[in-house]
N, C-alpha and C positions, 0 to 999 in steps of 0.2 A: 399447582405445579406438582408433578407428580417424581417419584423418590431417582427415577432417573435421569430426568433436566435436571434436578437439583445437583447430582453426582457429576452429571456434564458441565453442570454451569459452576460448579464448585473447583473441577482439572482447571477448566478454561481461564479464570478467575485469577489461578495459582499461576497456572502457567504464561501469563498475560504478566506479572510482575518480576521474573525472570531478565538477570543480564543476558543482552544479544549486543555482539558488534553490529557497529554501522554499516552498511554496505559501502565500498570507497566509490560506486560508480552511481549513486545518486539515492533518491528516493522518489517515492509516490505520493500522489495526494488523491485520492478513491472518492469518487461521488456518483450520482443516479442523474441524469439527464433525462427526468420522467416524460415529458412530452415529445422528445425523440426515440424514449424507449432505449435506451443505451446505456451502457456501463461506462464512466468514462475515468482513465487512472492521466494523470500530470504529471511527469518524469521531472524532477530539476536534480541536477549535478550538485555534486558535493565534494569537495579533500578533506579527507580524514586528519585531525592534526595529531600531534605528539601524546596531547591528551587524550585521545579518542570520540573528540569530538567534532560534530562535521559543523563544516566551514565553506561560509560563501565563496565558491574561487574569485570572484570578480571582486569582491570587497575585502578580505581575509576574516571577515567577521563572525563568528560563533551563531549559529543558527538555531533560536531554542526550539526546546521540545516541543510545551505549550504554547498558546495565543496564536495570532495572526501575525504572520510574517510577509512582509511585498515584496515578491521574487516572482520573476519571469517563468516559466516552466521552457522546460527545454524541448520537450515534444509530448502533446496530447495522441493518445492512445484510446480509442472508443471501440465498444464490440457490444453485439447483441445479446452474449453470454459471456459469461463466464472461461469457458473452453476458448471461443473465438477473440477474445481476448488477449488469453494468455499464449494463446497461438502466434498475435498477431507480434506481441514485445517476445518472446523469448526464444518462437523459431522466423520469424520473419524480418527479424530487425537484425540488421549486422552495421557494428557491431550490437550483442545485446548488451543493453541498459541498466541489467545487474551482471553482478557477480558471485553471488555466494547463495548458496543449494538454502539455507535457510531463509533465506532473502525470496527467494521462489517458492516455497512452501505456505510462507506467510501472506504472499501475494494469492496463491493459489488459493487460500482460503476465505482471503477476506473478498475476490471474486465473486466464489460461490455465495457469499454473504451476501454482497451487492445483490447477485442476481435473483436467491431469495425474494430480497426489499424488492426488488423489482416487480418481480413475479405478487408477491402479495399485497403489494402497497403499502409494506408494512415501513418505519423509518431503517435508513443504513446509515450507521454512523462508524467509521472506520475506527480498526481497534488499536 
């Protein structure tokens, strides 16, 4: 690895352990559907509680961060890229499915990541 992936992978790293609010209109679950060739993100809903944590609306239950959790997705979202993608949740979709500009950035990113792995068959593992 050479001195400037190291420098990249060093911001990325920092900035990956960084407090961010929750978004109150849901989240994503980001995977590769390699034999359709598609990027495909899971929207499920979330309320935000007092604490700042999201919360099943159907059960009132605390949603952790880690492990596997069984919960419906509220709408699959698939696209061939990246761009087509996030075309299709943030200008096609009304209403949209987030709401906060950092919430869109990070989505935006981890697309391009997806579609990377895509493109190189390398693994995506969402950040």
């Amino acid at each position: 690895m050479n001195q400037l992936e190291e420098n990249i992978n060093s911001i990325d790293d920092r900035l990956s352990k960084r407090h961010i609010d929750l978004d109150p209109s849901g989240y994503f679950i980001i995977y590769l559907d390699r034999e359709a060739q598609l990027i495909c993100a899971k929207h499920f809903t979330n309320v935000i509680n007092e604490k700042g944590l999201a919360v099943d609306p159907a059960t009132g239950k605390v949603i952790p961060a880690k492990g596997k959790v069984n919960r419906t997705a509220e709408t699959l979202f698939t696209g061939r890229t990246a761009k087509e993608l996030a075309v299709k949740i943030i200008e096609q979709t009304q209403p949209c499915p987030l709401t906060m500009l950092d919430h869109a950035a990070y989505l935006g990113r981890e697309f391009t990541r997806a579609e990377y792995a895509l493109i190189t068959g390398t693994e995506y593992i969402q950040d």
